[in-house]
N, CA, C and O of each residue as an XYZ file, in Angstrom:
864
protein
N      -5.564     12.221      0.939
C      -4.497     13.126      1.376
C      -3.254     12.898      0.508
O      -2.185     12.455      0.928
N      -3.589     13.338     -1.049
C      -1.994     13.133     -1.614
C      -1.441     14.147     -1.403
O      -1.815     15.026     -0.627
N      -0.132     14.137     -2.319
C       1.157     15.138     -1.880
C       0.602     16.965     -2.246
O       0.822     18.063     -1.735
N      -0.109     16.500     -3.276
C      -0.190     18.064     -3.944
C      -2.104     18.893     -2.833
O      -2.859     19.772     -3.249
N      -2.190     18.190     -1.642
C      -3.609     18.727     -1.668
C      -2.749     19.437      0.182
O      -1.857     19.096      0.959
N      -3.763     20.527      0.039
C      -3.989     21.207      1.631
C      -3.925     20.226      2.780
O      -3.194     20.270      3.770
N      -4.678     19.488      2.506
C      -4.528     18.833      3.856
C      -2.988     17.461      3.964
O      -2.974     16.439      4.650
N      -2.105     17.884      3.207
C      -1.144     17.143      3.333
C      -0.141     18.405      3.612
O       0.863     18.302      4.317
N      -0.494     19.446      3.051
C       0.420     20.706      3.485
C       0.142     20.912      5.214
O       1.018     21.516      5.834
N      -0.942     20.463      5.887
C      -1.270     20.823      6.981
C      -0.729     19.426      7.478
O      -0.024     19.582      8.474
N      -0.813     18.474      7.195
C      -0.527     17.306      8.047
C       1.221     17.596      8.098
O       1.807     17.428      9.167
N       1.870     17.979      7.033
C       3.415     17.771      7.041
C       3.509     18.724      8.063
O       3.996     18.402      9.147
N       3.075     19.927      7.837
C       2.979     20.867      8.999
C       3.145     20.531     10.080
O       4.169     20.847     10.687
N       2.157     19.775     10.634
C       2.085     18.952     12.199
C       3.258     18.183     12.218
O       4.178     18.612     12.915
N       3.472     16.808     11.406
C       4.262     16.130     11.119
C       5.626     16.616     11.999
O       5.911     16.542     13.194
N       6.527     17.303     10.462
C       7.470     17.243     10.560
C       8.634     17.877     11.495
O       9.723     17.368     11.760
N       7.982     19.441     12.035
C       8.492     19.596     13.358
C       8.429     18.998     14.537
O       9.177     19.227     15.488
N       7.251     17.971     14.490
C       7.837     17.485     16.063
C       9.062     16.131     15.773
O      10.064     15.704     16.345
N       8.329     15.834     14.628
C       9.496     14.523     14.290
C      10.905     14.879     14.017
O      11.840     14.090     14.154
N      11.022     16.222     13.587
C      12.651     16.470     13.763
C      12.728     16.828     15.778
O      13.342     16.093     16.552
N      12.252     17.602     16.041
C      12.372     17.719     17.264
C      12.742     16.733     18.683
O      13.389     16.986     19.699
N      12.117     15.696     18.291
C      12.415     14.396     18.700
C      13.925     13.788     19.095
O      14.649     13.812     18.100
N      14.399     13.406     19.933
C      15.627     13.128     20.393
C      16.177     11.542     20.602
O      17.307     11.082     20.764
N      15.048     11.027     20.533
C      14.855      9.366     20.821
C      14.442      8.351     19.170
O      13.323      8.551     18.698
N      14.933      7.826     18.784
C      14.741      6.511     17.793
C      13.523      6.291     18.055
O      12.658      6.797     17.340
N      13.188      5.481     19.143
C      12.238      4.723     19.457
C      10.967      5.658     19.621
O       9.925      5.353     19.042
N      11.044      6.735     20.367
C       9.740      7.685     20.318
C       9.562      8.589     18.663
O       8.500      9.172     18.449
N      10.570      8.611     17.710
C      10.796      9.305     16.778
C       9.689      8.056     15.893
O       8.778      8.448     15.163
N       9.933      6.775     16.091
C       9.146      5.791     15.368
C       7.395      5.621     16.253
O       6.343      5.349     15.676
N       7.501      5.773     17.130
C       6.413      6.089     17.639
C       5.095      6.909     17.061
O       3.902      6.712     16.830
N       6.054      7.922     16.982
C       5.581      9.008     16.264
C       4.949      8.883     15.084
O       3.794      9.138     14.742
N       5.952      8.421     14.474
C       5.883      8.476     12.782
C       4.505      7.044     12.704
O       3.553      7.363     11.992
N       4.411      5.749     13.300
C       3.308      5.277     12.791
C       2.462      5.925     13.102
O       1.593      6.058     12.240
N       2.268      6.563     14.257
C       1.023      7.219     14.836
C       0.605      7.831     13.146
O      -0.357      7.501     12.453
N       1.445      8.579     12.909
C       0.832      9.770     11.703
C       0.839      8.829     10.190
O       0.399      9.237      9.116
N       1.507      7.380     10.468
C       1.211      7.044      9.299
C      -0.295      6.575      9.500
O      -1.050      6.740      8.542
N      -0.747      6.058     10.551
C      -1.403      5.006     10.576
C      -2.702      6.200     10.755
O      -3.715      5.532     10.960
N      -3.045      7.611     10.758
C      -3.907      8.293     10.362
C      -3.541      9.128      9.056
O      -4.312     10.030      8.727
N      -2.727      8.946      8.513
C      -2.667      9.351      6.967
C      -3.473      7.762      6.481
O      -4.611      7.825      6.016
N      -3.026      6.878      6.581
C      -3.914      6.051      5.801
C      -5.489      5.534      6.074
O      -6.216      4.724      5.499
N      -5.679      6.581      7.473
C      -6.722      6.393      7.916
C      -7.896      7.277      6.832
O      -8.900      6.967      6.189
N      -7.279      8.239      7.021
C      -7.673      9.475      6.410
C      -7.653      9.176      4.909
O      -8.700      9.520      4.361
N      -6.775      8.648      4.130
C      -6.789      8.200      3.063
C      -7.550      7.088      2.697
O      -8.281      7.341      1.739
N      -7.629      6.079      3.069
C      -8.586      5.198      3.084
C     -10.152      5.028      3.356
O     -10.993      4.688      2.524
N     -10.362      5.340      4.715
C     -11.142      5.416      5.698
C     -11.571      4.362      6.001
O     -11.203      3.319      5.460
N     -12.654      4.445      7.162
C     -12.583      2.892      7.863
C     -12.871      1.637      7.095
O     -12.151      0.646      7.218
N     -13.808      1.664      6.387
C     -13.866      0.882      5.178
C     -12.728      0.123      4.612
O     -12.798     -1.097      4.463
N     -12.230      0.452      4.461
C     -10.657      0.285      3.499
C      -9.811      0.087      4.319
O      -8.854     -0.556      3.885
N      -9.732      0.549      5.955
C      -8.592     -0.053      6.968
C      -8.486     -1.313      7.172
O      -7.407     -1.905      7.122
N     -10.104     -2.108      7.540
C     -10.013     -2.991      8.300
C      -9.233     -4.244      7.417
O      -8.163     -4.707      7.814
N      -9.973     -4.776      6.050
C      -9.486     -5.484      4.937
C      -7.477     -5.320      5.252
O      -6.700     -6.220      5.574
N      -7.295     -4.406      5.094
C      -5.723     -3.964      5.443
C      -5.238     -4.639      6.620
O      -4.516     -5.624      6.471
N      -5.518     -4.267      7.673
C      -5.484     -4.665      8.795
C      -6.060     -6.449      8.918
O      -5.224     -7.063      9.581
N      -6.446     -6.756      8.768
C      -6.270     -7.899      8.997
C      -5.687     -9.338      7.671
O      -5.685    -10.562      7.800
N      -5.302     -8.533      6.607
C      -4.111     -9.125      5.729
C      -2.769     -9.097      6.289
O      -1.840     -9.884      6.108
N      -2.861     -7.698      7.239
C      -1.605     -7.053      7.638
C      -0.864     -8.163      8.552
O       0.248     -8.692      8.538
N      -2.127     -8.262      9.424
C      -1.855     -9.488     10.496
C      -1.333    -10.663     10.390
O      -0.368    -11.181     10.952
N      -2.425    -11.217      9.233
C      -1.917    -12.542      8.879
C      -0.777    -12.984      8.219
O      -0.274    -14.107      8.241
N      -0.249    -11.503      7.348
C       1.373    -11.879      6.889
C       2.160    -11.421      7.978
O       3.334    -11.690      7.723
N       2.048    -10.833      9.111
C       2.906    -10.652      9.636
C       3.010    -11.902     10.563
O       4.192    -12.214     10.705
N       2.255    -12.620     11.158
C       1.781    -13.721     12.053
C       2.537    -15.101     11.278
O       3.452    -15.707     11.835
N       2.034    -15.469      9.986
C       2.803    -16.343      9.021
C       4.742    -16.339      9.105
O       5.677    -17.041      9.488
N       4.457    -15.042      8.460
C       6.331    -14.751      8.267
C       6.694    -14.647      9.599
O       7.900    -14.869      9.708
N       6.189    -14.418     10.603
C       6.677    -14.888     11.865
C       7.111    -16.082     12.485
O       8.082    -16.289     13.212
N       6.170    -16.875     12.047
C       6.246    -18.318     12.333
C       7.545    -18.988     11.606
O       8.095    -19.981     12.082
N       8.052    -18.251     10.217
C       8.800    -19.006      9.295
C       8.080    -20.396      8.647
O       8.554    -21.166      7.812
N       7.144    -20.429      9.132
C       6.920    -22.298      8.173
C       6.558    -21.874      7.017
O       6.039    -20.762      6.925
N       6.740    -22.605      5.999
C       6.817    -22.342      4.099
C       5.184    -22.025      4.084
O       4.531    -21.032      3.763
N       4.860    -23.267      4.556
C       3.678    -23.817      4.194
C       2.173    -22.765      4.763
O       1.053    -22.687      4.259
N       2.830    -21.985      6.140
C       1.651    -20.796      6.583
C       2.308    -19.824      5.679
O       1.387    -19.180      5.175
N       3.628    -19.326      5.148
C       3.537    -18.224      4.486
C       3.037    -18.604      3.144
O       3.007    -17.545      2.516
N       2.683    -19.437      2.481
C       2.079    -19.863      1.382
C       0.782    -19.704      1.423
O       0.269    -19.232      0.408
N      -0.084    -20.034      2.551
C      -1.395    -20.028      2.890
C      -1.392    -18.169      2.826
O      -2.180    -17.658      2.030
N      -0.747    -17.504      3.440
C      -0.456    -16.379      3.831
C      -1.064    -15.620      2.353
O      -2.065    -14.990      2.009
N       0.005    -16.033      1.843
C       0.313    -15.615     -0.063
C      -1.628    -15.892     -0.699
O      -2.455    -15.051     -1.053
N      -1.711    -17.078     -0.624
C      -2.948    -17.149     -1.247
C      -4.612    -16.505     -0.473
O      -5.721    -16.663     -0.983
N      -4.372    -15.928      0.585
C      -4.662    -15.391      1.288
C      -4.980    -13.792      0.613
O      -5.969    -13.274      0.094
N      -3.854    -13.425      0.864
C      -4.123    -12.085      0.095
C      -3.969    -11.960     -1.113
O      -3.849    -10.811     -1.538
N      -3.930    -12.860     -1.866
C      -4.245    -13.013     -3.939
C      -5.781    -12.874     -3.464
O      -6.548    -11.937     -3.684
N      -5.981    -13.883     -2.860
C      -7.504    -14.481     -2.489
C      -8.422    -12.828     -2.255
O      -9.360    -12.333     -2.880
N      -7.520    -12.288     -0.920
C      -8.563    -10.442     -0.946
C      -8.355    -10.032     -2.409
O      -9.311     -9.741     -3.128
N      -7.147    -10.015     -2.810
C      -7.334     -8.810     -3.889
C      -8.090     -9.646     -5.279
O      -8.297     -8.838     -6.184
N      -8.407    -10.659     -5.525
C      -9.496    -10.953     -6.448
C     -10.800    -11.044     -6.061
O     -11.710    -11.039     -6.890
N     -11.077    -11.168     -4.304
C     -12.309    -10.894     -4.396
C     -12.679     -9.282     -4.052
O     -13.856     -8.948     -4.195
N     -11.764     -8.346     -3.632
C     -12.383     -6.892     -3.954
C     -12.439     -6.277     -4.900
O     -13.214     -5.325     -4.982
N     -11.490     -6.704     -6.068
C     -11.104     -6.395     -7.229
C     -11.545     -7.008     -8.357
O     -11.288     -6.451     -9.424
N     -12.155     -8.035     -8.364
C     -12.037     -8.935     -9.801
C     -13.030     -9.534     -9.762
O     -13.340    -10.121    -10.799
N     -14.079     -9.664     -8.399
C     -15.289    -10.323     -8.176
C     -16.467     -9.758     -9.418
O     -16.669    -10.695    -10.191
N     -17.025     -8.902     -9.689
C     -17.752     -8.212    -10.575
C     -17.318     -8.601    -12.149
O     -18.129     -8.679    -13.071
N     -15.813     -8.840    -12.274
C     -14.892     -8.919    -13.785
C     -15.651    -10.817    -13.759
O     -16.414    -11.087    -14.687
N     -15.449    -11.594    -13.019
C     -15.400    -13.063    -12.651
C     -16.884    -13.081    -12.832
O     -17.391    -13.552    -13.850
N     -17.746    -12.453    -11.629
C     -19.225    -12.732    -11.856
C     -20.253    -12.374    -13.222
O     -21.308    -12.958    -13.469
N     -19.628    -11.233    -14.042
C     -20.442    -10.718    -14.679
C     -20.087    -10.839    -16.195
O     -20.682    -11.281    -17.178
N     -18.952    -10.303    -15.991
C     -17.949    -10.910    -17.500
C     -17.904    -12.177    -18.197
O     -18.384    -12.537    -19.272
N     -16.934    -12.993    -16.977
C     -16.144    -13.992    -17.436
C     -17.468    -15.293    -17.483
O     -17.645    -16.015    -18.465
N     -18.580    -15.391    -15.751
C     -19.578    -15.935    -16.145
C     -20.512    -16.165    -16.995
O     -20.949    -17.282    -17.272
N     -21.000    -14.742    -17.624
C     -21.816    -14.073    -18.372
C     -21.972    -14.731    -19.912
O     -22.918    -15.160    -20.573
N     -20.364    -14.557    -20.145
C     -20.094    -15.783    -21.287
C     -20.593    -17.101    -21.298
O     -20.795    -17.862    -22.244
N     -20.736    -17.224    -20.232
C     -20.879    -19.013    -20.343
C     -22.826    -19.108    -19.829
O     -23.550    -20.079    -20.047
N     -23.115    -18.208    -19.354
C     -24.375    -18.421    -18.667
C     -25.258    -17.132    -18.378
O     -24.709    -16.634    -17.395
N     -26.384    -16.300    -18.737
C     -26.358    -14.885    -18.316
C     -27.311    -15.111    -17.021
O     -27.415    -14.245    -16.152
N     -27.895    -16.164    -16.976
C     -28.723    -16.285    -15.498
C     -27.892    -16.162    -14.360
O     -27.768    -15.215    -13.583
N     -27.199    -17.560    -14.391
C     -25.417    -17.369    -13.898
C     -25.127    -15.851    -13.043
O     -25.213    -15.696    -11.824
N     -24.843    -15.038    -13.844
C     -24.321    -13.914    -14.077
C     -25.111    -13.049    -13.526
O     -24.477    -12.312    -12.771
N     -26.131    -12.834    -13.569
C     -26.902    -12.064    -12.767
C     -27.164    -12.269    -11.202
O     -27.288    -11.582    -10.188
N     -27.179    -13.772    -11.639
C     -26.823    -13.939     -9.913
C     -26.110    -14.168     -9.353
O     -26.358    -14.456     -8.182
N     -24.522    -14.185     -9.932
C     -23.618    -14.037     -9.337
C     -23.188    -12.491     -8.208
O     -22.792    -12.204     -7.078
N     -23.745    -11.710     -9.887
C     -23.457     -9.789     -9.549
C     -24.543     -9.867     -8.528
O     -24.039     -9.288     -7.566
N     -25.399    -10.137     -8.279
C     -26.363     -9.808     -7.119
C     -25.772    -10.483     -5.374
O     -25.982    -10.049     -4.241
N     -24.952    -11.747     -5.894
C     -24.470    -12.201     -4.515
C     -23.254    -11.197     -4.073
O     -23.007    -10.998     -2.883
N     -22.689    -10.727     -4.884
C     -21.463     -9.815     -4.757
C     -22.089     -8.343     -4.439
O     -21.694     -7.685     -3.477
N     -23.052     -7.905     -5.292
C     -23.373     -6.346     -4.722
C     -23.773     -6.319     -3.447
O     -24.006     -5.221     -2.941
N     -23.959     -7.748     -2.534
C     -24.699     -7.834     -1.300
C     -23.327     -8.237     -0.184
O     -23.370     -8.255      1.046
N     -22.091     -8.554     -1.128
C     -21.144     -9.103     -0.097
C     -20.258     -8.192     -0.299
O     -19.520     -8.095      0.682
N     -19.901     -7.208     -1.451
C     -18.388     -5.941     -1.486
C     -19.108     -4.886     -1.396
O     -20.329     -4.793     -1.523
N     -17.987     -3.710     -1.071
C     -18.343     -2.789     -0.677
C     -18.652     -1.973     -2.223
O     -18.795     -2.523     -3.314
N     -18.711     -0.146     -1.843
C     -19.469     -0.045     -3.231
C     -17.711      0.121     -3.871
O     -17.524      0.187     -5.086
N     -16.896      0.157     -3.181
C     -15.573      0.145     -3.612
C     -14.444     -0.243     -3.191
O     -14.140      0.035     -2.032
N     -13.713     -0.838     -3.859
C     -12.362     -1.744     -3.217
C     -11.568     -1.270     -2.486
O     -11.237     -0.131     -2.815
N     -10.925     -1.804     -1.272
C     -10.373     -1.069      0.031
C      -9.334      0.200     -1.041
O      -8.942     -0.395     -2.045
N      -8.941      1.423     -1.032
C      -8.047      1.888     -1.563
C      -6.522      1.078     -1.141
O      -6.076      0.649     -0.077
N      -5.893      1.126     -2.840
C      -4.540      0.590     -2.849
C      -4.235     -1.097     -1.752
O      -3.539     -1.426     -0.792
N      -5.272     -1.739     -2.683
C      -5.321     -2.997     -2.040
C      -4.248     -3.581     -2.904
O      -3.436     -4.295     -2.316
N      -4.107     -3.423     -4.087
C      -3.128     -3.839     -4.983
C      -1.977     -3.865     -4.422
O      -1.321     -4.903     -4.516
N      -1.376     -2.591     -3.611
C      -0.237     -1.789     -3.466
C       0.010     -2.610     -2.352
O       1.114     -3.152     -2.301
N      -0.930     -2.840     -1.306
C      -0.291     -3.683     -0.085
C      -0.522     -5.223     -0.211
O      -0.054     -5.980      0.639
N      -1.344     -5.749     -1.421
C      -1.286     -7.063     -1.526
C       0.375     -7.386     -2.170
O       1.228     -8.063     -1.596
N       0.480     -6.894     -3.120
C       1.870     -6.857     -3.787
C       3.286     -6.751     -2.671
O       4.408     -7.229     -2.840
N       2.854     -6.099     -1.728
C       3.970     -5.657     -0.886
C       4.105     -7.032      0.140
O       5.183     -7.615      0.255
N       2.776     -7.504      0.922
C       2.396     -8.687      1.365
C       3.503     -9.641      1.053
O       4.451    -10.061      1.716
N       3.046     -9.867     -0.264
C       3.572    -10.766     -0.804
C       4.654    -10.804     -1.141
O       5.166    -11.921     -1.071
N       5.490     -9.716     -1.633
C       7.135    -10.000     -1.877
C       7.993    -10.267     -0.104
O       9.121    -10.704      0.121
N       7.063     -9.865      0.753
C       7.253    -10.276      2.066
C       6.982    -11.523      2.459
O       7.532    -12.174      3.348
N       6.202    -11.788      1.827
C       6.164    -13.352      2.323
C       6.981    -14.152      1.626
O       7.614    -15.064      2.158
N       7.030    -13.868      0.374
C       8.151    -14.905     -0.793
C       9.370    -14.483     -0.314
O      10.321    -14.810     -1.025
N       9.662    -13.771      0.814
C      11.240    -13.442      1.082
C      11.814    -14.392      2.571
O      12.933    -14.650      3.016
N      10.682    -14.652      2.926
C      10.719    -15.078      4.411
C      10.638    -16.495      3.980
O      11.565    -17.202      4.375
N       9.659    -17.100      3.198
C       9.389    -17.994      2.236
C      10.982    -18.952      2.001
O      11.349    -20.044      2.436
N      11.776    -17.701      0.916
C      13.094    -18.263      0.769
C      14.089    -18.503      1.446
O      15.123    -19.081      1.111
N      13.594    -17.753      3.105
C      14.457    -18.382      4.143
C      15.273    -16.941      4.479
O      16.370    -16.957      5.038
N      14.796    -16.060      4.189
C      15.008    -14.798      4.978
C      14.314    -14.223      6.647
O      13.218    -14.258      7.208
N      15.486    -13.794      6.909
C      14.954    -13.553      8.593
C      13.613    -12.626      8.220
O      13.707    -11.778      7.333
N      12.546    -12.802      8.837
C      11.001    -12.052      9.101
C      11.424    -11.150     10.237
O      12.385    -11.348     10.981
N      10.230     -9.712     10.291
C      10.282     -8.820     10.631
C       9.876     -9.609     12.199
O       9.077    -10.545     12.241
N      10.516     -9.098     13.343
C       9.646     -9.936     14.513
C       9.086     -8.770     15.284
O       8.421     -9.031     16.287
N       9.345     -7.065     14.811
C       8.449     -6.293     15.718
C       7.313     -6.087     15.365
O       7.290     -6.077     14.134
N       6.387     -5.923     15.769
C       5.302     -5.751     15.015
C       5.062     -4.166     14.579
O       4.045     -3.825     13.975
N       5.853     -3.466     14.860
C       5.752     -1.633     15.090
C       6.735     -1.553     13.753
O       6.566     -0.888     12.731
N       7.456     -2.151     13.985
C       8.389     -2.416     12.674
C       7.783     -2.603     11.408
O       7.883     -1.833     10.453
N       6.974     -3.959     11.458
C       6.208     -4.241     10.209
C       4.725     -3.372      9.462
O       4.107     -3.153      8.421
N       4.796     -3.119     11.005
C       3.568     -2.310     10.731
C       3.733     -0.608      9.894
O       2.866      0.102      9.384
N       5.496     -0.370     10.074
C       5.936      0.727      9.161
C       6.259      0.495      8.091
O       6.287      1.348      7.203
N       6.528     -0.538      7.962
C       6.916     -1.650      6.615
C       5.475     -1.378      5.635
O       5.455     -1.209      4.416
N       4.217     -1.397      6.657
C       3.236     -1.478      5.940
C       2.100     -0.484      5.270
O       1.127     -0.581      4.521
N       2.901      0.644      6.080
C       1.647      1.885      5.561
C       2.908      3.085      5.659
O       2.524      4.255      5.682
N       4.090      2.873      5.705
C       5.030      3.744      5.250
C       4.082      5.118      4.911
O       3.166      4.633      4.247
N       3.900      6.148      4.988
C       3.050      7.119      4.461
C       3.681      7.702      2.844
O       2.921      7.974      1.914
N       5.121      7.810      2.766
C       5.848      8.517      1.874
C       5.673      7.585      0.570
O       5.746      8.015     -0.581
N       5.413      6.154      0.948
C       5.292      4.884     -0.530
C       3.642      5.092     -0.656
O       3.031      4.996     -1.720
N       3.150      5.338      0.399
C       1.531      5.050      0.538
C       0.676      5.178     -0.665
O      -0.060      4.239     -0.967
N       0.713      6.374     -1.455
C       0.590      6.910     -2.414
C       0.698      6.333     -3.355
O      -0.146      5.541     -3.773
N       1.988      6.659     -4.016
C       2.171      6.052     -5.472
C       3.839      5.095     -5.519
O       4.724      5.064     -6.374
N       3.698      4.441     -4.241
C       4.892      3.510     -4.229
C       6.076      4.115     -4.658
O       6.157      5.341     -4.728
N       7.292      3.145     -5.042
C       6.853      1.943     -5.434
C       7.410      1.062     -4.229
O       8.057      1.473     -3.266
N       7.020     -0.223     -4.498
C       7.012     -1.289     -3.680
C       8.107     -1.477     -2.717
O       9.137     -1.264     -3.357
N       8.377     -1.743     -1.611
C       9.461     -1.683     -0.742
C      10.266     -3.184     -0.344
O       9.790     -4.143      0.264
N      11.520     -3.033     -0.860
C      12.453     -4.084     -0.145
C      12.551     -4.507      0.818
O      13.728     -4.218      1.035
N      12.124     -5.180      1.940
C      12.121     -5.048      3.664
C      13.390     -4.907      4.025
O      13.809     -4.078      4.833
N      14.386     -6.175      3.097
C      15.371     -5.971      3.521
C      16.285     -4.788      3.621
O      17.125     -4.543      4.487
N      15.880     -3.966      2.340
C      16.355     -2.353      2.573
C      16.021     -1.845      3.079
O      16.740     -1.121      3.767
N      14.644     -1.793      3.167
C      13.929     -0.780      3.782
C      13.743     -0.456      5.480
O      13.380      0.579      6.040
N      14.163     -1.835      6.062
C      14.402     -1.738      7.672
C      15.592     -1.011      7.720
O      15.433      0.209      7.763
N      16.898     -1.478      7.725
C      17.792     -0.460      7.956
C      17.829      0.708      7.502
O      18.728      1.383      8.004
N      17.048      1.352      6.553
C      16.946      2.477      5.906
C      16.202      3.209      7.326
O      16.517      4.249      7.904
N      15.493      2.577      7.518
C      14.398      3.226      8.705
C      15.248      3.804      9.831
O      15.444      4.937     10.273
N      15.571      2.874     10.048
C      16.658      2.807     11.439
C      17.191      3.841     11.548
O      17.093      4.611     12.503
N      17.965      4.010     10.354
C      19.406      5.123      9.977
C      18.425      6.395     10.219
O      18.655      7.246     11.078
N      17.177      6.417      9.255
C      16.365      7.969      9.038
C      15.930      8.207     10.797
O      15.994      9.307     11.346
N      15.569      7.151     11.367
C      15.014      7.370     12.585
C      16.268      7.955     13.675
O      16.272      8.724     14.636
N      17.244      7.187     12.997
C      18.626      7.808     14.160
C      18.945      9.056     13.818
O      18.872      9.860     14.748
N      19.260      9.458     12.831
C      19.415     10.666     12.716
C      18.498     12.143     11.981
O      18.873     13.247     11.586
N      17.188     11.470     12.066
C      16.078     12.500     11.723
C      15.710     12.896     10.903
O      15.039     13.927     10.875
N      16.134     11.967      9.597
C      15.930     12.292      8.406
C      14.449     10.944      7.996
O      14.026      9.963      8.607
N      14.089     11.595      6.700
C      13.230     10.743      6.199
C      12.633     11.233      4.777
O      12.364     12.413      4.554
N      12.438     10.057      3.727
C      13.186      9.980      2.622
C      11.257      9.826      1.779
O      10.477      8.887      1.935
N      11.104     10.717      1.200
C       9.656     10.356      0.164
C       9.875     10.196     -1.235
O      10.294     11.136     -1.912
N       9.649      9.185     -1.672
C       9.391      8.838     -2.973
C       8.458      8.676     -3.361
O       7.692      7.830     -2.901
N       8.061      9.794     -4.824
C       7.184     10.361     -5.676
C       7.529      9.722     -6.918
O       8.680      9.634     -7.344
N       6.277      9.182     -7.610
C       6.563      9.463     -9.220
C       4.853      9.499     -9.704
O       3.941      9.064     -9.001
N       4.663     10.205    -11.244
C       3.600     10.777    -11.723
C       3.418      9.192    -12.818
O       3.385      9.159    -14.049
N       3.360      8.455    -12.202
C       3.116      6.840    -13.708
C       3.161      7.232    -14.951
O       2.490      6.528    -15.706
N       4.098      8.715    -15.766
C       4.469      8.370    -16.577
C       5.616      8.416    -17.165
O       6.386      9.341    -17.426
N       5.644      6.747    -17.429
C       7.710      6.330    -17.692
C       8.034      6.960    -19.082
O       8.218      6.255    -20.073
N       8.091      8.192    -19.105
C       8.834      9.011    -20.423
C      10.016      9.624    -19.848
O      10.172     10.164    -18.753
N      11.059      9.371    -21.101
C      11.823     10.085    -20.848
C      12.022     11.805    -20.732
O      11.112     12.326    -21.376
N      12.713     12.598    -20.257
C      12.769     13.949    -20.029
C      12.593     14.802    -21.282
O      12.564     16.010    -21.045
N      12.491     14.506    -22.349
C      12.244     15.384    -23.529
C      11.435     15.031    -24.337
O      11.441     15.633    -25.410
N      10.274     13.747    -24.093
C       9.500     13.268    -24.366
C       7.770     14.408    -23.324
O       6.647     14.830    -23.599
N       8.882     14.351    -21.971
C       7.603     14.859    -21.062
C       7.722     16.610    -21.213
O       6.788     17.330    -20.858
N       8.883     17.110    -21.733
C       9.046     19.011    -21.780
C       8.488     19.241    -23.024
O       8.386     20.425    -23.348
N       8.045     18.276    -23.913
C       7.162     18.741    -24.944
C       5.948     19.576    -24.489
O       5.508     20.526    -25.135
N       5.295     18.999    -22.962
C       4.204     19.750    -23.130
C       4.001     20.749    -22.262
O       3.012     21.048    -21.592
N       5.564     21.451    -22.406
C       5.525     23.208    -21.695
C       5.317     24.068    -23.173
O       4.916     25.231    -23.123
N       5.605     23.443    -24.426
C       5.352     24.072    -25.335
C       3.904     23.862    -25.816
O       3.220     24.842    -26.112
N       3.291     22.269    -25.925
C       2.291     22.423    -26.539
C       1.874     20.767    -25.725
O       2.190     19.579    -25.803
N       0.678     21.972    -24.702
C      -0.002     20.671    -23.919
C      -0.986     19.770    -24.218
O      -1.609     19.080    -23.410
N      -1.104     19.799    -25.414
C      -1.750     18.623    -26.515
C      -1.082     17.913    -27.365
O      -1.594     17.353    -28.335
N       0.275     17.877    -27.024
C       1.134     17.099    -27.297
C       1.983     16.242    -25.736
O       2.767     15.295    -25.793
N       1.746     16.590    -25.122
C       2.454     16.141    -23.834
C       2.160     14.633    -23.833
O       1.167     14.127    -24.354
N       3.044     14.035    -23.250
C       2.767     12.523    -22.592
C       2.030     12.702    -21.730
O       1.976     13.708    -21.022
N       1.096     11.370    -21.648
C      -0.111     11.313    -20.127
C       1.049     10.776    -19.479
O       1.989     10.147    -19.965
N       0.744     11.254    -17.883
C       0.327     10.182    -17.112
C      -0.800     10.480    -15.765
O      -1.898     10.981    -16.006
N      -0.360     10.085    -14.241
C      -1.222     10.674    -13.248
C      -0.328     11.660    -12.449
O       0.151     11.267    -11.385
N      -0.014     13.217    -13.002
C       0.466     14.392    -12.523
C      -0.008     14.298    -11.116
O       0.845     14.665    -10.307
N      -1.323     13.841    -10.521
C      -2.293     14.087     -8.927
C      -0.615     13.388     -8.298
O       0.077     14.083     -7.554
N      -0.199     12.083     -8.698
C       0.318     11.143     -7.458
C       2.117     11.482     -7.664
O       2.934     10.957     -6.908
């Protein structure tokens, strides 16, 4: 469900009139995870939730606690998911392969039997996020203690996409403010960092244009 497809024209649809309509903070946030937490349903699918969901937990449970030493565990925790959904196949087949090809074959065979046929979507995006959350709480910053809170912290729908990465510390009072007065703020970008007359080259000649990903 990215920005440019039908079924995000139909979800904003639903979306955004009742969420302006809304008169209450607290039911206005209500709201809004409800629809985040099936935009990333829908975007993901169940496959790809649960991995989420229970990283989600454990940094939020850690940075709760404040001790260095569980948000550290926390941290290596989710490095730990995102190299084994991501990098397990690069590690078993590659990097082993070099050193051993028996090795290697049976490494890729213990892995095609333990990952899925594909990595939770945008595991990167919430391991990264995880983690500047935990290295913040880490340095002795107050942690999120609602869990409805963190949990918007965590599947935001408008970053969901194509980020980028969120400040907590900005990004809670930002919430607050959009939730008090009914506004709410999406940030888009297409991953490619050209400047503006680098990227209008290719209204003249679109075999000259800069790449990047126009979809996100």
């Amino acid at each position: 469900m990215i920005f440019n497809t039908y079924w995000f024209v139909l979800f904003a649809a639903a979306f955004f009139p009742v969420y302006w309509g809304l008169r209450w903070p607290a039911v206005r946030a209500t709201w809004l995870l409800g629809a985040c937490a099936l935009f990333h349903f829908h975007f993901a699918g169940p496959a790809g939730v649960l991995p989420i969901v229970v990283l989600g937990l454990v940094t939020y449970l850690c940075a709760l606690s404040q001790r260095r030493w569980l948000c550290g565990l926390a941290i290596a925790l989710c490095a730990g998911g995102l190299l084994f959904y991501k990098y397990t196949y690069f590690l078993t087949g590659d990097l082993l392969g070099a050193w051993n090809a028996e090795w290697a074959k049976a490494g890729a065979r213990t892995a095609h039997r333990w990952l899925p046929a594909a990595p939770p979507l945008a595991i990167s995006f919430f391991t990264f996020e995880f983690v500047h959350y935990l290295v913040e709480v880490f340095r002795g910053r107050p942690p999120m203690r609602r869990l409805g809170e963190f949990a918007l912290f965590a599947i935001y729908f408008p970053s969901l996409v194509a980020g980028p990465i969120k400040r907590y510390e900005q990004f809670t009072p930002s919430l607050w403010e959009g939730l008090n007065d009914g506004t709410i703020d999406i940030v888009a970008t297409d991953h490619a960092p050209h400047t503006r007359e680098e990227k209008e080259i290719g209204w003249k000649d679109g075999w000259k244009a800069h790449t990047g990903t126009p979809s996100t």
